[in-house]
C-alpha positions as CSV (number, residue, x, y, z in Angstrom):
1,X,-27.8,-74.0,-33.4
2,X,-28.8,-72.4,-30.2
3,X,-26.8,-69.2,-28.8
4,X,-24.1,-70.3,-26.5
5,X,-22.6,-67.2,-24.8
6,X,-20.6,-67.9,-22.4
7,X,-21.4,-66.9,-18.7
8,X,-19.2,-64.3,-17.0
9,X,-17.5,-67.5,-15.6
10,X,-16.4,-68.0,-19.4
11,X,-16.9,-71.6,-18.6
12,X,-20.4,-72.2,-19.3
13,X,-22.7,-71.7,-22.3
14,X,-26.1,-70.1,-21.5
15,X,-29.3,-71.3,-23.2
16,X,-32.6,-70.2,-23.2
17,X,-36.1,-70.7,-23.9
18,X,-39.6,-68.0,-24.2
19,X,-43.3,-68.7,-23.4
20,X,-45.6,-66.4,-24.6
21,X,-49.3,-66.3,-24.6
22,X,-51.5,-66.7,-27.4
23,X,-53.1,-63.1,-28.6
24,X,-57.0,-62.7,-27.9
25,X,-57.0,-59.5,-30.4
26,X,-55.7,-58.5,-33.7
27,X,-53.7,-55.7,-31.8
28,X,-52.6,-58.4,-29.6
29,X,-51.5,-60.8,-32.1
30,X,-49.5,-57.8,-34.0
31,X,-47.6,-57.4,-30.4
32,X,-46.9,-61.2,-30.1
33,X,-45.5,-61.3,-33.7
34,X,-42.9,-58.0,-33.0
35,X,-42.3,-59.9,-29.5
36,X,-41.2,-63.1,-31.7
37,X,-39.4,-61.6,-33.9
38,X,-37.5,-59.2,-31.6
39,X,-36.4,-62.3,-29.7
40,X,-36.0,-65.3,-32.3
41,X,-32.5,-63.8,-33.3
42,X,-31.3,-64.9,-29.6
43,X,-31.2,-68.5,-30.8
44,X,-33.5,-70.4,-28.2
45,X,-33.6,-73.6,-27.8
46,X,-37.6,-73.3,-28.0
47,X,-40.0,-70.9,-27.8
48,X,-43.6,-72.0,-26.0
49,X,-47.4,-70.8,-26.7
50,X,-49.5,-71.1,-23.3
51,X,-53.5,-72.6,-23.3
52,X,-55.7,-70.5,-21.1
53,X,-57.5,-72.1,-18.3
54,X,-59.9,-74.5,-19.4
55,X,-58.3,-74.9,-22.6
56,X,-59.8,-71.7,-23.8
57,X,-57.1,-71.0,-26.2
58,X,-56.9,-73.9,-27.7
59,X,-57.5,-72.4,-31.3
60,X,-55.1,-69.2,-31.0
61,X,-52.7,-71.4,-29.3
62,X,-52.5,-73.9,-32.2
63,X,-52.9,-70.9,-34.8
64,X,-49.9,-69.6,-33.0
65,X,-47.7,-72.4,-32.9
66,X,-48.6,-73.4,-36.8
67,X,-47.2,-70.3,-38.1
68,X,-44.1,-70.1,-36.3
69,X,-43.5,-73.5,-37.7
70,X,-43.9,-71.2,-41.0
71,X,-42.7,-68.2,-40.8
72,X,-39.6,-68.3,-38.4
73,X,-36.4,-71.2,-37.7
74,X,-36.8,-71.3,-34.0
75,X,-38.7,-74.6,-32.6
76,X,-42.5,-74.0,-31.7
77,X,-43.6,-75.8,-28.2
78,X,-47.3,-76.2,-27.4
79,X,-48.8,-76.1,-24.2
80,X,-51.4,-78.7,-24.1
81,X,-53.8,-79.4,-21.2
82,X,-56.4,-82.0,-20.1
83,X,-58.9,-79.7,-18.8
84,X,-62.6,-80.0,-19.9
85,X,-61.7,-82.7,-23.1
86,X,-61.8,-86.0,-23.5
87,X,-59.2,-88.1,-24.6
88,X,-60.4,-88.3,-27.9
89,X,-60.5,-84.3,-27.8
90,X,-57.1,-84.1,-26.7
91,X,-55.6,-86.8,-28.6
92,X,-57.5,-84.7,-31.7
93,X,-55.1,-81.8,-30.6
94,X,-52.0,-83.7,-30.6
95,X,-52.1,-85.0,-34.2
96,X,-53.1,-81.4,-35.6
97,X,-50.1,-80.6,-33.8
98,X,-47.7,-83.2,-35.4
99,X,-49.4,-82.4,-38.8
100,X,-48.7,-78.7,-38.3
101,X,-45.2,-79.7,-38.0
102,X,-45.2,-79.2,-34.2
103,X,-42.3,-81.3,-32.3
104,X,-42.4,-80.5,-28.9
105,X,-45.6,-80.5,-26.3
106,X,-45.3,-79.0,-23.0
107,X,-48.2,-81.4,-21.2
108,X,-49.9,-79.9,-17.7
109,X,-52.9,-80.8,-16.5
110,X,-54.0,-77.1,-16.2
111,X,-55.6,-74.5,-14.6
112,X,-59.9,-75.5,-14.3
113,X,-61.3,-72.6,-16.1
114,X,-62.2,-70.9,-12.4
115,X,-58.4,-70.2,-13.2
116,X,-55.5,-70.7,-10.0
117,X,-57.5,-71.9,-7.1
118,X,-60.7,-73.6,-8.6
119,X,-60.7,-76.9,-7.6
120,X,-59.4,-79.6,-10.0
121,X,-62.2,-82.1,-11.4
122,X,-61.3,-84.4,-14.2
123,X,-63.3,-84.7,-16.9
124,X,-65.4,-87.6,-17.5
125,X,-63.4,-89.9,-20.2
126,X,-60.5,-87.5,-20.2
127,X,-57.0,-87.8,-18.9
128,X,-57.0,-87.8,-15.0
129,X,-53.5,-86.3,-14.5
130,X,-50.4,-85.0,-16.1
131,X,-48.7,-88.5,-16.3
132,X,-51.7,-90.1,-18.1
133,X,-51.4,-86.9,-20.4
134,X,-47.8,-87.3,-21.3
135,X,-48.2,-91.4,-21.3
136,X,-51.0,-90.8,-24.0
137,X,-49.2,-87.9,-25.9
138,X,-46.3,-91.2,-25.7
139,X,-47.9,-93.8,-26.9
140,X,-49.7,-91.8,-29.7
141,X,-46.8,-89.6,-30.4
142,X,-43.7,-91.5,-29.8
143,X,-41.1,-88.8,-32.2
144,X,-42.8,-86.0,-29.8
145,X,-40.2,-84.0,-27.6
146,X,-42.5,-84.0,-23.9
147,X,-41.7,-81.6,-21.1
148,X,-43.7,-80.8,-17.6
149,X,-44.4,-78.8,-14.7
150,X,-42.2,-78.9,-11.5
151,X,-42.3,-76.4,-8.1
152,X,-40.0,-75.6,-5.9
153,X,-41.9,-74.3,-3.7
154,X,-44.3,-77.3,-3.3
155,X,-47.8,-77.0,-5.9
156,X,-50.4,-75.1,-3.7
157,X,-52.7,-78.3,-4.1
158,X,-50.0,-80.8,-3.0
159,X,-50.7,-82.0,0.7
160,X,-46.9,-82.5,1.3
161,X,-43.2,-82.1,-0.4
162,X,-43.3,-86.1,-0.7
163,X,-46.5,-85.8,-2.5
164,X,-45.4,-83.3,-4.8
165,X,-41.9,-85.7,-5.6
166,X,-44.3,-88.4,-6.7
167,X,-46.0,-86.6,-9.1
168,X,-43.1,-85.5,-10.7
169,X,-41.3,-88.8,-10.8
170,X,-44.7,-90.2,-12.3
171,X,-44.7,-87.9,-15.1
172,X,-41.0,-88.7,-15.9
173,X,-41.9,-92.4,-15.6
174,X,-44.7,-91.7,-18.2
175,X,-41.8,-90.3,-21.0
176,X,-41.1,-86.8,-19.7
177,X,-38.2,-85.5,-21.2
178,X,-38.3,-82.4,-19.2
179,X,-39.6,-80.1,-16.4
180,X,-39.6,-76.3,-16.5
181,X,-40.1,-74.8,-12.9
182,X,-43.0,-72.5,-11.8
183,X,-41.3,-68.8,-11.3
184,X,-39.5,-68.0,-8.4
185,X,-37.2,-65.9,-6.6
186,X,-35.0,-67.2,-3.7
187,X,-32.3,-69.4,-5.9
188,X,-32.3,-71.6,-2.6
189,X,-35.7,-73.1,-3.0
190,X,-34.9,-74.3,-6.8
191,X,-31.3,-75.6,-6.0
192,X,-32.6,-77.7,-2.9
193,X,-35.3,-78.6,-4.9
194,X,-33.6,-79.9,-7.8
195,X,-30.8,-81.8,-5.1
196,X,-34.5,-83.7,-3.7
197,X,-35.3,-84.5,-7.4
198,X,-31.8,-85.9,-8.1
199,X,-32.1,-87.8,-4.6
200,X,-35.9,-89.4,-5.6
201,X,-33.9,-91.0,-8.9
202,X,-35.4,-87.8,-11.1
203,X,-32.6,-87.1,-13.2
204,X,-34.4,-85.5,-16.7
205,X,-33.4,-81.6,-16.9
206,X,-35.0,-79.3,-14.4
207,X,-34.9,-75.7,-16.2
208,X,-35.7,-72.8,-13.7
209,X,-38.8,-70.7,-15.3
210,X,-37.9,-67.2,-14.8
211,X,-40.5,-64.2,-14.6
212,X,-39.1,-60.7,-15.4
213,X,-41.1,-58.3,-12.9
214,X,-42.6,-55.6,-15.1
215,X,-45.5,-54.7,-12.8
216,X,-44.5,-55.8,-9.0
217,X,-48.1,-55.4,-8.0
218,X,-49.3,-57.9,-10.4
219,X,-46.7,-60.5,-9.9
220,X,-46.7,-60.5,-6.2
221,X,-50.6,-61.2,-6.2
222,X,-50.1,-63.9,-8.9
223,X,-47.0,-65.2,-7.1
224,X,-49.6,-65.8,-3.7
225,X,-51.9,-67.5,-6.1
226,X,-49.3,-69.9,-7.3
227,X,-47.4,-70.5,-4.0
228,X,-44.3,-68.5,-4.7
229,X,-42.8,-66.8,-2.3
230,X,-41.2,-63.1,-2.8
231,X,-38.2,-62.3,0.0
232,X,-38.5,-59.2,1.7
233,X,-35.2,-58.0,-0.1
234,X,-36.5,-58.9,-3.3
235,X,-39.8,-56.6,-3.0
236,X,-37.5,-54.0,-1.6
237,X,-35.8,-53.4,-5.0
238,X,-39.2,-52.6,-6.2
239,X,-40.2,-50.2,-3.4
240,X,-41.5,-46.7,-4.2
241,X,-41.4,-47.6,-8.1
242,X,-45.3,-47.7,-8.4
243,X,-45.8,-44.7,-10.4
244,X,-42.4,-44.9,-12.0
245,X,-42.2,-47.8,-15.1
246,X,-39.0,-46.8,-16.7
247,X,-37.0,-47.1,-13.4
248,X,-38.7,-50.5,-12.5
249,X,-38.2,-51.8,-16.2
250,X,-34.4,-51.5,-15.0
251,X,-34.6,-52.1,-11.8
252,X,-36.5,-56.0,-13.2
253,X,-33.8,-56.6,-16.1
254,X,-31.1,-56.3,-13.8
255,X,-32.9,-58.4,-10.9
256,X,-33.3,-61.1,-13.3
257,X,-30.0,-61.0,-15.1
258,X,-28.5,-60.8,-11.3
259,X,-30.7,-64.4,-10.7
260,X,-30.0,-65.8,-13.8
261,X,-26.1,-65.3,-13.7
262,X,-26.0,-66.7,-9.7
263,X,-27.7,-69.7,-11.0
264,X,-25.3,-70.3,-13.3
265,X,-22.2,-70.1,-10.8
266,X,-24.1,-73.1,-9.2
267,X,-23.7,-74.9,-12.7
268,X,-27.2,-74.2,-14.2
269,X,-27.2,-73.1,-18.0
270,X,-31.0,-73.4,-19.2
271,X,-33.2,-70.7,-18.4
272,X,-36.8,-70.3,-19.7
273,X,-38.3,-67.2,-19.4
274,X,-42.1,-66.4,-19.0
275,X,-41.9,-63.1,-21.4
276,X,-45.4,-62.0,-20.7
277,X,-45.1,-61.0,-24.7
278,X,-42.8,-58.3,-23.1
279,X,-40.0,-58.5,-25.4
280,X,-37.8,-55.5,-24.9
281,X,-37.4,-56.4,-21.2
282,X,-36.5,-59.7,-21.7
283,X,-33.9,-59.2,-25.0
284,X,-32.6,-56.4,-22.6
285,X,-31.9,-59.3,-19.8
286,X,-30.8,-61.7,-22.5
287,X,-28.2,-58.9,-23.4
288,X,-27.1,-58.8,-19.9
289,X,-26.5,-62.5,-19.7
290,X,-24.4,-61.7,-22.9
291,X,-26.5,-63.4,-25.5
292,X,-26.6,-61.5,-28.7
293,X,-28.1,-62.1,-32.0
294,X,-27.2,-64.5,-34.1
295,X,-25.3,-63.6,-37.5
296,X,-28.0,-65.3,-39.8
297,X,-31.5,-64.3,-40.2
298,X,-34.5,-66.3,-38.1
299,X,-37.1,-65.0,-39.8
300,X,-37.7,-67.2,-42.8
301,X,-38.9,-65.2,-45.8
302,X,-43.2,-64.2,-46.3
303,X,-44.8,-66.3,-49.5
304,X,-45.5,-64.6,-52.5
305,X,-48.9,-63.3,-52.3
């Protein structure tokens, strides 16, 4: 079951969710694994493996997902994209999935493999959009547990709010079961957002994606890049801490934990957390919230050799 602390309300569980990113190294994937198994104790409701842009992670990502179908209790989601495939590609990647014992698909059309800012182009016989993605992943995969993108800050291709509305309700018309927000850090912009959604007849969960700032630098350029806007009093809390990581690894767990619990006196109580494979930091906010690890082990035990 997942771990239902309750807020400091006492009236409302919290839940969460992690993304991490597939490893490109040995030394990388070592780091993943202690990042999964310092945080599968929490209970999430899920825990997510990214594909890079292009889809060129498509084998670590499905490596990744595979074994923590094996080797731990916690659901696996995959990130699948319709960048540079064809259907029959993608549709390939979706039943190694389901045989791998995957149950839930996060479907986006992704990033062109310029990365955030290249223009867009479908690929010839492939899936057009994110709706036609999740209406295929559907119709092939009916049992399959479907969630999506959403912004509260508008998409930085989307001509207008409106436009950006339709797209969503589209991909919830094709069988979306969920949308997990792009990061951001003014509470307002996802609580207005999701009172639009609600408005438009969008009524699947809308879980706020939260980003814990380890590196301030590095967030606020990819933050520009992705149309999120960072308040003035929200980069001040990071002022001067450049040169000083352990001050700014506390001064980020308690920004987010501060978010995370505001949110949840406005009634929200699913988080998902872009981890960055940073696990301390996050566990530390997770702690904050009040989530602690659960009595039973996670980890499910290594095959004989």
């Amino acid at each position: 079951m997942p771990n239902k602390r309750l807020s400091r309300s006492g009236r409302r569980p919290i839940r969460v969710s992690f993304e991490f990113f597939p490893p490109k190294t040995p030394e990388m994937e070592d780091s993943l694994w202690r990042a999964v198994q310092r945080l599968a104790p929490l209970q999430p409701n899920f825990m997510s493996v990214t594909y890079g842009a292009g889809g060129s992670t498509r084998e670590r990502t499905h490596a990744t997902v595979a074994r923590m179908v094996k080797e731990t209790d916690i659901p696996p989601a995959a990130h699948l994209t319709c960048v540079s495939a064809t259907r029959e590609e993608v549709d390939a990647v979706v039943d190694s999935y389901r045989e791998a014992g995957v149950r839930h698909i996060v479907a986006l059309r992704g990033d062109p493999a310029g990365g955030v800012g290249a223009k867009f182009e479908p690929h010839p016989g492939g899936y057009g959009s994110t709706a036609e993605l999740v209406s295929g992943i559907r119709s092939r995969a009916p049992e399959i547990e479907l969630s999506v993108s959403a912004y509260p800050e508008r998409h930085p291709e989307s001509p207008s709010e409106e436009a950006d509305f339709d797209v969503l309700k589209a991909k919830v018309d094709a069988g979306a079961n969920r949308a997990i927000t792009q990061f951001f850090f003014d509470n307002a912009h996802y609580l207005r957002y999701v009172d639009k959604a609600r408005a438009r007849g969008i009524h699947i969960p809308i879980v706020p994606g939260i980003v814990p700032v380890s590196n301030f630098r590095q967030t606020a350029s990819f933050a520009t890049r992705a149309g999120a806007s960072i308040p003035d009093w929200f980069a001040a809390r990071f002022e001067g801490l450049e040169d000083d990581a352990p001050t700014r690894q506390l001064i980020a767990a308690s920004v987010a934990a501060e978010q995370v619990l505001d949110l949840v006196d406005h009634g929200v109580t699913d988080f998902h957390f872009y981890t960055m494979n940073k696990a301390d930091l996050v566990y530390a906010i997770c702690h904050l919230l009040g989530l602690r690890p659960a009595r039973e082990a996670t980890a499910k035990p290594a095959a004989a050799a």
